[in-house]
KOLPADO-464559 format. One record per residue (C-alpha): residue in one letter; y, x, z. Coordinates in steps of 0.2 Angstrom, whole numbers, padded with zeros to 4 digits, always signed. Each point is the difference from the previous one (the first is absolute). Example, Ala and Ser with C-alpha at 12.3 -4.5 7.8 and 13.67 -1.06 7.14 Angstrom:
2
A-0022+0062+0039;S+0017+0006-0003;
//
This chain:
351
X-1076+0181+0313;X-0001-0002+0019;X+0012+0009+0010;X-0003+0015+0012;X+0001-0007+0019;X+0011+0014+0007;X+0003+0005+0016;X+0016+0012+0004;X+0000+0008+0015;X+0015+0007+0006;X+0008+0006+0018;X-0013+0010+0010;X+0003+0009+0019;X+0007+0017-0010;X+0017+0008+0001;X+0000-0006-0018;X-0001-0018+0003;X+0018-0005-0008;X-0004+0012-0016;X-0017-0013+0000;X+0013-0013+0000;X+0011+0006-0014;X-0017+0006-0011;X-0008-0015+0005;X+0016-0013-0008;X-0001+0011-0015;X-0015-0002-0004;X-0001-0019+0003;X+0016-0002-0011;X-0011+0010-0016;X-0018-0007+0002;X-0001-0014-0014;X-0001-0017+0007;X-0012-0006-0018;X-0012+0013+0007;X+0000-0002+0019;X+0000-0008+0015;X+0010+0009+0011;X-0003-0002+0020;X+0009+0009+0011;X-0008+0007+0017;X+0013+0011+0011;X-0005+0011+0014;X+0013+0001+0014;X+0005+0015+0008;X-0009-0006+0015;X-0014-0001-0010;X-0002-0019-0004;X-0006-0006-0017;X+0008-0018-0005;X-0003-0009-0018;X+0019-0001-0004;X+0007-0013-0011;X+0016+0002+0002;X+0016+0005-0010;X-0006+0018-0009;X+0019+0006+0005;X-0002+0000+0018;X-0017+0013-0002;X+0013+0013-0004;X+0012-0002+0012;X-0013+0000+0014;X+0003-0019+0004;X-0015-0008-0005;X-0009+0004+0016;X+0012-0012+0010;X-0003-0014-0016;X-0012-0009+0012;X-0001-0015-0011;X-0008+0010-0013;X-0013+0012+0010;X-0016-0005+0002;X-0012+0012+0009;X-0012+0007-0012;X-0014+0013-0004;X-0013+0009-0010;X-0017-0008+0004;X-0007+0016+0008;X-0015-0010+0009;X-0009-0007-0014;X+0005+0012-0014;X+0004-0015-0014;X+0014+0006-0008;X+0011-0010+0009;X+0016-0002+0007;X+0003-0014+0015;X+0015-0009+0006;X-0001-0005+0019;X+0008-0014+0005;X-0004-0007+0017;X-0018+0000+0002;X-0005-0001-0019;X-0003+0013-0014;X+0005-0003-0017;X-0003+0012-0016;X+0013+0006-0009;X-0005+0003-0017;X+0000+0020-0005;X-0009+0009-0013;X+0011+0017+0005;X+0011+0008+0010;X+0016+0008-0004;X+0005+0011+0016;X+0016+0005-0001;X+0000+0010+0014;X+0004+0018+0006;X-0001+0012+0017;X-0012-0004+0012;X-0013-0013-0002;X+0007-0005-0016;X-0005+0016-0014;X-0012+0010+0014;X-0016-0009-0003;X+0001-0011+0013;X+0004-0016-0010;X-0010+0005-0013;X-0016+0001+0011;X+0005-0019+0005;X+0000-0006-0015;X-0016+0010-0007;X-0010-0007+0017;X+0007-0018-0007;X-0005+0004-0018;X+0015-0003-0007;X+0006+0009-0014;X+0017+0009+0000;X+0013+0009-0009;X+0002+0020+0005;X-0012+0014+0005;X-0015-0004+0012;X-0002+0004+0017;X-0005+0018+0000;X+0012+0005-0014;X+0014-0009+0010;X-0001+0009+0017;X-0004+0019-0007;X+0014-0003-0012;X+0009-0006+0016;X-0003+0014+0011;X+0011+0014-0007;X-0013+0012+0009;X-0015-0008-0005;X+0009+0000-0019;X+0006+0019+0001;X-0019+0003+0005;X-0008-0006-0016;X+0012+0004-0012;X-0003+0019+0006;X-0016-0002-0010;X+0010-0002-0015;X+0009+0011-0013;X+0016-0010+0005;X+0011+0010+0012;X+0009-0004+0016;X+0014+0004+0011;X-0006+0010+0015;X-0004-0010+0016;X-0002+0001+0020;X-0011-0015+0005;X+0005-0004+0020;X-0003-0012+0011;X+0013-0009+0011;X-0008+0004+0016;X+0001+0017-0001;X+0012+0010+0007;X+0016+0001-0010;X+0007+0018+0006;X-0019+0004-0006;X+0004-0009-0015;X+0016+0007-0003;X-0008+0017+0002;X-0014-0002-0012;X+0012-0008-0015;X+0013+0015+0002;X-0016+0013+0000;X-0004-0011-0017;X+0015-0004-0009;X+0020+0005+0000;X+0011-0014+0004;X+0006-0010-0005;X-0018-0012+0000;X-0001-0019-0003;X-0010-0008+0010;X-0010-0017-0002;X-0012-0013+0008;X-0018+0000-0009;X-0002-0021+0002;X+0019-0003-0008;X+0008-0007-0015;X+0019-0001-0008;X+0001+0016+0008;X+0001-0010+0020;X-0001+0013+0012;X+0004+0016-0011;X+0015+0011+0001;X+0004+0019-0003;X+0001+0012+0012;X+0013+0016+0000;X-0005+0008+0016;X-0011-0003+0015;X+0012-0014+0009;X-0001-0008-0017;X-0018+0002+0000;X-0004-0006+0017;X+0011-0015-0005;X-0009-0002-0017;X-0018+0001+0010;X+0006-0014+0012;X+0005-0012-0012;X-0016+0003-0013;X-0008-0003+0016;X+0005-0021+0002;X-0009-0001-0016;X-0016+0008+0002;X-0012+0011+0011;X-0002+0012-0014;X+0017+0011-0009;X+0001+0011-0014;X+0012+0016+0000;X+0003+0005-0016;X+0009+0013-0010;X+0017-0007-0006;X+0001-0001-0018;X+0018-0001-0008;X-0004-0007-0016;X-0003-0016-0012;X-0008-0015+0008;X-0011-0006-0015;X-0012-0018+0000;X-0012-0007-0013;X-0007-0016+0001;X-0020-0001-0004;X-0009-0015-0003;X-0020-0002-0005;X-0017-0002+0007;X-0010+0015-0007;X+0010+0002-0013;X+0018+0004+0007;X+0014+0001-0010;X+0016+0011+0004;X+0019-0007-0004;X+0013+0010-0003;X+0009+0011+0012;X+0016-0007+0011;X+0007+0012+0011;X+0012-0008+0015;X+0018+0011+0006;X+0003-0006+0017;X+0017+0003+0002;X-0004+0005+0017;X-0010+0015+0010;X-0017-0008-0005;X-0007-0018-0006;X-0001-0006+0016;X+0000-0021+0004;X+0019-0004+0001;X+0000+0010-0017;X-0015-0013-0006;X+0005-0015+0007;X+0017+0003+0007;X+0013+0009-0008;X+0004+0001-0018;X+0002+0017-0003;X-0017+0005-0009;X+0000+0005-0020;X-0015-0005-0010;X-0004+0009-0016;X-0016-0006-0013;X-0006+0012-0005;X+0003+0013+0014;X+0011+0013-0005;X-0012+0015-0002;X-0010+0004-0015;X-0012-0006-0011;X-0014+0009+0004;X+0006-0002+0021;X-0001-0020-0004;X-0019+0003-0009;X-0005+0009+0015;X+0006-0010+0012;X-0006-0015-0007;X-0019+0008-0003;X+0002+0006+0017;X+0002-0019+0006;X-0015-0006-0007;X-0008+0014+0009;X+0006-0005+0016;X-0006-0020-0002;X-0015+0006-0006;X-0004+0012+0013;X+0005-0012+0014;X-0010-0015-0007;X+0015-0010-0006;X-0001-0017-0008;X+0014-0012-0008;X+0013+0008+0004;X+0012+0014+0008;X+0013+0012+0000;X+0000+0018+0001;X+0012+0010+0005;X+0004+0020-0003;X+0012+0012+0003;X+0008+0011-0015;X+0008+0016+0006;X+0012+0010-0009;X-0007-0008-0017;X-0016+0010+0000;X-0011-0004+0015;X-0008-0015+0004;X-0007-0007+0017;X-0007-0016+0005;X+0008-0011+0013;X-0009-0017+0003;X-0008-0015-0006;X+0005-0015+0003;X-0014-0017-0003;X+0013-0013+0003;X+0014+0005-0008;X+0017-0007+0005;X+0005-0016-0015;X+0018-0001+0003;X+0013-0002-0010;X+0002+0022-0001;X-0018+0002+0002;X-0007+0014-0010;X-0017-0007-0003;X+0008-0016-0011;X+0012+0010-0006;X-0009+0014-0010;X-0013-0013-0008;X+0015-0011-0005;X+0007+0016-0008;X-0019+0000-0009;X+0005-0016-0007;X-0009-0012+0011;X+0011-0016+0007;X-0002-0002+0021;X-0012-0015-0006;X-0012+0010-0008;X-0002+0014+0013;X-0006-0013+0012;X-0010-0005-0013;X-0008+0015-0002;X-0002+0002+0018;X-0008-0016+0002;X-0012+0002-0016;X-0006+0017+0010;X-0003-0008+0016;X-0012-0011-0009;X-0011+0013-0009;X-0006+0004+0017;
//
């Protein structure tokens, strides 16, 4: 059987490059070689895309960008929409095989649509959601928006926008809600840019730095209770896993918690019950469905005080780290890391 040329694109201009990295060499370590052709393609954080041929290690300790023997310029062939990808060297253009693309990619212009678009304008399949499903799932505000025409609930929210006045802000939220609030970026992922808020100082603080991250902020309600994630995979039929539900070990799960620290629990199942774990897992389907969601993602809800249930977020591009949830509750299903990309890559070519 011939193998699959794959393309794995990693890096990307977002907050999140160095969690790309880390996904990224994961995922290159568990693709099976008998099946595929593995190219990598890295984007730097300045936004450059290089074929790179280097040493795998050195994607996840951010060195490969400076591995100039290795990195060759390199492209989708957006001008005369073949399927291809091209190496530039000099003056010439050479194709470098692809049949798919894998992005491992997250944040900005990695899970918002953006790549997505690229690669559907170069009519080259890929792994993951498509372009509309990518940025409404992205936007938290666009995503809040739609599931309101659902059955599945949701913690309330003020949408604002960073160029407004914050003591008007501040006045609004406090008309809204009781402190404290948590506030977050709507274009944000691994929690960058979010932070809770305990009074208006905290607040105007939380504003500015959700603020860096996007134009767009959502103050929510602050929800003490369980953080609880299931992974969905499927094209139009989407299957649920079960529940895993994460103990941060600090105030909330934000980024040093992910990626930094090593103070998070994880717990498969989650520990609420039966019939929480059957809701929440219809309920996710629900949210893919509704948003338009293809391959794969991961939805994420809040439990509170084991008997009310609220939607968080989705996410399209799921971290695949070595404590990633996404790999981690299909493993518990009994899947191997081999067959989930498997999987993956079988769904990306249905179409």
């Amino acid at each position: 059987m011939k193998k699959l040329d794959l393309i794995l694109l990693f890096g990307g201009r977002s907050s999140e490059h160095e969690v790309s990295c880390r996904s990224a060499c994961a995922v290159l370590a568990h693709l099976d070689a008998e099946k595929y052709n593995v190219r990598t393609v890295g984007i730097t954080k300045a936004g450059k895309w290089y074929l790179y041929s280097g040493d795998p290690a050195k994607i996840a300790d951010g060195t490969w960008e400076k591995d100039w023997n290795f990195l060759l310029p390199a492209m989708p062939d957006v001008a005369t929409q073949t399927g291809r990808f091209y190496g530039i060297q000099g003056a010439s253009l050479w194709a470098i095989p692809c049949d798919l693309v894998f992005p491992v990619l997250h944040g900005a212009e990695g899970e918002d649509g953006r790549i997505q678009g690229m690669l559907d304008v170069a009519r080259i399949p890929y792994v993951g959601c498509g372009c509309a499903a990518s940025a409404v799932s992205m936007d938290k505000a666009l995503t809040k928006s739609i599931i309101n025409n659902t059955d599945v609930p949701q913690v309330p929210c003020l949408i604002v926008s960073a160029a407004d006045d914050v003591q008007e802000v501040a006045a609004r939220v406090e008309a809204k809600f009781t402190y404290p609030v948590f506030v977050k970026p709507a274009n944000a992922g691994s929690s960058v840019g979010a932070s809770k808020a305990e009074d208006r100082d905290g607040l105007l603080r939380a504003l500015a730095l959700a603020a860096k991250e996007d134009k767009k902020i959502l103050v929510e309600e602050f929800v003490r209770c369980r953080e609880v994630e299931v992974a969905v995979m499927g094209n139009e039929s989407p299957v649920a896993s079960r529940t895993g539900e994460i103990a941060p070990g600090s105030d909330f799960y934000d980024y040093d918690t992910k990626y930094k620290n090593d103070t998070a629990s994880y717990y498969i199942p989650a520990r609420i019950s039966e019939e929480m774990q059957e809701q929440i897992r219809a309920w996710a389907v629900t949210v893919y469905r509704a948003l338009g969601c293809r391959g794969l993602s991961r939805v994420d809800f809040f439990v509170r005080d084991d008997r009310e249930i609220f939607f968080n977020e989705i996410n399209t591009l799921p971290g695949f780290t070595s404590i990633s949830m996404y790999p981690k509750l299909w493993m518990d299903a009994g899947l191997t890391f081999s067959e989930i990309l498997d999987r993956l890559i079988a769904l990306a070519q249905e179409g």
